[in-house]
C-alpha positions as MATLAB code, in Angstrom:
seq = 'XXXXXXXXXXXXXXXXXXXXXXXXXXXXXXXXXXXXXXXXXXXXXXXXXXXXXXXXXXXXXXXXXXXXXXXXXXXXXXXXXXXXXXXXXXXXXXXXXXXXXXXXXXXXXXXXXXXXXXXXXXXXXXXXXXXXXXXXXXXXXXXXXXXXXXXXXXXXXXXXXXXXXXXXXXXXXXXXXXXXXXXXXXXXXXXXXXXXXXXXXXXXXXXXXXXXXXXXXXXXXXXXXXXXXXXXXXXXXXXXXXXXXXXXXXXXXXXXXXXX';
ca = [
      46.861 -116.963   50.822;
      45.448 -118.840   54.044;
      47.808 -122.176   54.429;
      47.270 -124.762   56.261;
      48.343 -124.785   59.777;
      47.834 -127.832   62.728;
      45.221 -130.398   62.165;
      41.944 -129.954   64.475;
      40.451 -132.954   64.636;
      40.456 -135.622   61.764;
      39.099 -132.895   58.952;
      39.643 -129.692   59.320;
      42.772 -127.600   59.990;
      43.956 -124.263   61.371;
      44.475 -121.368   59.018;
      47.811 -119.120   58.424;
      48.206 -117.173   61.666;
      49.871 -114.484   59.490;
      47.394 -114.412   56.376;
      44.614 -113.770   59.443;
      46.815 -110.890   60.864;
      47.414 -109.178   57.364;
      43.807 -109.482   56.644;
      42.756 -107.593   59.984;
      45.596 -105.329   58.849;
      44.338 -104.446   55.454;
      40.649 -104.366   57.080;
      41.548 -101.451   59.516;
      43.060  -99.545   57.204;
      39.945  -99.280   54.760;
      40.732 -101.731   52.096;
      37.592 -102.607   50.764;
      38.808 -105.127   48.201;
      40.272 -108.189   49.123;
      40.925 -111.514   47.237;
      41.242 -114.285   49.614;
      42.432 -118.202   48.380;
      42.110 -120.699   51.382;
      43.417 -124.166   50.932;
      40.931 -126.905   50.930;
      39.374 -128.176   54.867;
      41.257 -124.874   56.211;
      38.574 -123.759   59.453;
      37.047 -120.189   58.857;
      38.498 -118.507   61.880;
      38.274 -115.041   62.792;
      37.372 -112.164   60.746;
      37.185 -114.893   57.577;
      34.300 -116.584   59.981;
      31.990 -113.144   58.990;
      33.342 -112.511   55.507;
      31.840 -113.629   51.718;
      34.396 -115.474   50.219;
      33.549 -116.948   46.559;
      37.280 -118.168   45.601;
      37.952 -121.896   44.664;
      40.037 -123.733   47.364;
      43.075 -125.132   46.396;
      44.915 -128.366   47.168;
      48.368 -128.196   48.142;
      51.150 -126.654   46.295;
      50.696 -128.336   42.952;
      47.480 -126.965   42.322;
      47.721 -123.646   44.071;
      49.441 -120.824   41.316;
      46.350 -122.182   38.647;
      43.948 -121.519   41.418;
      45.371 -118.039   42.070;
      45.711 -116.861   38.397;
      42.070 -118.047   38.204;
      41.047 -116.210   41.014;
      42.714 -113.013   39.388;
      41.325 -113.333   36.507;
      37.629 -113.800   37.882;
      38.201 -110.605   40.104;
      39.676 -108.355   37.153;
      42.748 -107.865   40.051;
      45.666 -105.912   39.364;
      48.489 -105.369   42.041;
      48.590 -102.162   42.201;
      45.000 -100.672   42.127;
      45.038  -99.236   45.299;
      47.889  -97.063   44.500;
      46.488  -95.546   41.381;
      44.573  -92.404   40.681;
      41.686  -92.665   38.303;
      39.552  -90.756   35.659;
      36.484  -90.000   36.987;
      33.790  -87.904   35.173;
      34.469  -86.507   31.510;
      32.627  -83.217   30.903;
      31.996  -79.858   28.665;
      30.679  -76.789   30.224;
      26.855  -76.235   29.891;
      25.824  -75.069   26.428;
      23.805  -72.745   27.789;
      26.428  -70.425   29.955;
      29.252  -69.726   27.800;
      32.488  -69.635   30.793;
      35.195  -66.830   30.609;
      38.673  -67.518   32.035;
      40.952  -64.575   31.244;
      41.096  -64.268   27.256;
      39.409  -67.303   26.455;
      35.778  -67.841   26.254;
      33.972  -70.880   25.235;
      33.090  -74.624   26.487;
      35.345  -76.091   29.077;
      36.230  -79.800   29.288;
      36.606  -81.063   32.772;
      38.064  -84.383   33.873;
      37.342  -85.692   37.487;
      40.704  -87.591   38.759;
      39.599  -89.878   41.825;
      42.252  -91.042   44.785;
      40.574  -94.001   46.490;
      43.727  -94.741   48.749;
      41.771  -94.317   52.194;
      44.967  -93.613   53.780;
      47.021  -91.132   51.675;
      46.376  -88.011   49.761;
      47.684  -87.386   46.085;
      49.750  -84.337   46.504;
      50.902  -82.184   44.090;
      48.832  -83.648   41.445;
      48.994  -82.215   37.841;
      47.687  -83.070   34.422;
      49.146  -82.499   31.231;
      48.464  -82.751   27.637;
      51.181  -85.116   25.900;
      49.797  -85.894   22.096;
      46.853  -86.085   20.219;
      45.583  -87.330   16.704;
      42.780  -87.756   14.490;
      41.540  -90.587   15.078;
      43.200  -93.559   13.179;
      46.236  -91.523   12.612;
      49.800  -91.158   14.773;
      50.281  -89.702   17.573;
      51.760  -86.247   17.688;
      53.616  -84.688   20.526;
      51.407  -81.914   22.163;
      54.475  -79.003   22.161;
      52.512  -77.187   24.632;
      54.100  -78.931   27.917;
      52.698  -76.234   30.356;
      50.556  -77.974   33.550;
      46.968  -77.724   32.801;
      44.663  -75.511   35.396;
      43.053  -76.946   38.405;
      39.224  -76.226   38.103;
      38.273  -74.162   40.323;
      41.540  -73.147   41.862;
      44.069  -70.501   41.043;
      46.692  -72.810   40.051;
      47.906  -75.658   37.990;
      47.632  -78.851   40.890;
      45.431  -80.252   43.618;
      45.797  -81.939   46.583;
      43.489  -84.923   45.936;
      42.301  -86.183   49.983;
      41.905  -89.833   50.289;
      38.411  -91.105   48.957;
      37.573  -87.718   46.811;
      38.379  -86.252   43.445;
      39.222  -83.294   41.736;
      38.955  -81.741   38.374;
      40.939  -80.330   35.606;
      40.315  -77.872   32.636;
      41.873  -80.518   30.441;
      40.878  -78.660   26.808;
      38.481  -75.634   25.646;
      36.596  -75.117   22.239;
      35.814  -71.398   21.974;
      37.491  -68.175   21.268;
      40.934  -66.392   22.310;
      40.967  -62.806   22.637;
      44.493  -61.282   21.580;
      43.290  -57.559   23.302;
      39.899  -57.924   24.467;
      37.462  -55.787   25.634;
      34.386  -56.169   27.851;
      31.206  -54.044   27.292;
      28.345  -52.969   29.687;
      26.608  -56.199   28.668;
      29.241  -57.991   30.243;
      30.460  -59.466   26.770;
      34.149  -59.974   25.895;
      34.659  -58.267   22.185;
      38.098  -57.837   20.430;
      39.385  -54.394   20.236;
      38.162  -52.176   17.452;
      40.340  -52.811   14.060;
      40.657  -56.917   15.476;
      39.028  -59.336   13.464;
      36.837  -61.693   16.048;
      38.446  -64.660   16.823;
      37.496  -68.066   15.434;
      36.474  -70.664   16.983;
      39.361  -72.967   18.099;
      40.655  -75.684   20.715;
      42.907  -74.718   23.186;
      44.708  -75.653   26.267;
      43.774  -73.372   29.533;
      47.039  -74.067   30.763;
      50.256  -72.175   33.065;
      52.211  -71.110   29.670;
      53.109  -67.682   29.976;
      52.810  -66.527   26.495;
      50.314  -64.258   23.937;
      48.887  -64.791   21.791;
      48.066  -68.035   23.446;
      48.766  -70.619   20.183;
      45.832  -72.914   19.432;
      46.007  -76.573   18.575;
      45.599  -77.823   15.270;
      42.178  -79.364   15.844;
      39.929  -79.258   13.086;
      36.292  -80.907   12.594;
      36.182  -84.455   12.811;
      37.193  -87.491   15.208;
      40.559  -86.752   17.591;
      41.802  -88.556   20.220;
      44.113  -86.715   22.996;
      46.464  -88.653   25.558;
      46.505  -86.808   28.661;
      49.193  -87.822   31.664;
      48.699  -87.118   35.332;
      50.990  -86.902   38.030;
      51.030  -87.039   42.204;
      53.925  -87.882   44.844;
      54.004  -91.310   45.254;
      51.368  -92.088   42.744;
      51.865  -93.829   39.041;
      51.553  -91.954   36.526;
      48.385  -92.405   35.140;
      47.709  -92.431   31.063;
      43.884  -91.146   30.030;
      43.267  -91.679   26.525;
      39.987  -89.079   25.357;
      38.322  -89.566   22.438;
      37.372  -86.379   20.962;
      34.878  -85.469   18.451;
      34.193  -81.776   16.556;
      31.811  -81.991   14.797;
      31.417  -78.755   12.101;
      28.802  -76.295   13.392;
      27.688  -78.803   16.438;
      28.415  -78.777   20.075;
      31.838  -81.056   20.924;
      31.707  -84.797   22.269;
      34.375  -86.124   24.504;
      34.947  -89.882   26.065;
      37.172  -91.628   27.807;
      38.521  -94.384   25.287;
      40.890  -96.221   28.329;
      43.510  -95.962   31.132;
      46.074  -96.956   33.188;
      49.528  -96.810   35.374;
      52.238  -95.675   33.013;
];
């Protein structure tokens, strides 16, 4: 909010000495999205002398909150953006290479979860399945509470740097095997006397228990509410919609998100 300051001349006056100061402030540190509201005949001056600015002026104080609430609107701004971790990129495994981890075998569903802080990483962060439904229905709490896997990493959080991402297995669709074997081929069978598994959705996640219990997620439309988590972060909420269809390949989407 650039006030006005001393008159220079008859027209124009000097801007906030402090608005200019916090702007340089927020510019150094990497913030790439600003809103700035100037009050009317206030002299660009410094950095706002080189900067785009497409905000309505305001008049004096009677005026100003309607200008600001317009201005937020317009920009889609919430307050705390730059503290919050994202979804990125919501993906299955190629059809065409079937991926092993351990007992389970089948098509992996990655989500990317993006830090854009320039300044901080998200440490410790962690995902977790909390409930699912089919679609249209209630929610159900997921009773599986275990820390889903870091893709690509032996364990169940990342450090996320500043401006980067990292993934999670956040579901698989494929097959658990209770004693499994693998033969020359390189194939994972179930021990003779075993009936083969069925195809199922499960959670590639740190519980320490066999056999590893599936979800019940049949054919049809689901959606899953996933929570992640990182030191001095917001939770953030990642609704996925879900879709099985009988005998096809899975869909998944993100439906919406947000701080918790």
């Amino acid at each position: 909010m650039n006030f006005r300051r001393e008159r220079i001349g008859w027209a124009r006056f000097r801007g906030s000495l402090f608005s200019n100061q916090e702007l340089a402030i927020a510019y150094a540190f990497g913030f790439e999205k600003l809103l700035v509201i100037n009050q009317k005949d206030v002299l660009s001056e410094g950095m706002l002398r080189y900067m785009g600015n497409n905000t309505e002026t305001f008049r004096d104080a009677r005026d100003c909150r309607a200008v600001v609430e317009r201005g937020i609107d317009r920009a889609r701004w919430v307050p705390d953006y730059t503290r919050r971790l994202r979804p990125g990129q919501l993906r299955f495994s190629d059809p065409d290479s079937v991926i092993r981890f351990g007992n389970l075998v089948g098509r992996f569903l990655y989500l990317d979860i993006h830090n854009d802080r320039p300044d901080i990483a998200a440490l410790e962060t962690t995902a977790r399945l909390v409930a699912f439904s089919r679609a249209g229905e209630a929610f159900q709490q997921c009773e599986i509470r275990s820390p889903l896997k870091a893709t690509a990493r032996s364990g169940f959080s990342h450090t996320i740097f500043p401006k980067s991402h990292e993934a999670f297995d956040v579901l698989c669709i494929g097959k658990y095997y209770v004693r499994p074997i693998t033969h020359l081929s390189g194939e994972l069978n179930e021990q003779p006397g075993l009936p083969e598994p069925e195809i199922a959705a499960y959670l590639n996640s740190a519980l320490d228990y066999a056999p590893l219990p599936k979800l019940p997620i049949s054919p049809g439309e689901w959606t899953l509410r996933y929570e992640i988590f990182a030191i001095d972060f917001p939770i953030l909420n990642v609704v996925v919609g879900l879709g099985v269809p009988d005998g096809q390949p899975p869909t998944a989407r993100v439906v919406e998100w947000g701080a918790v």
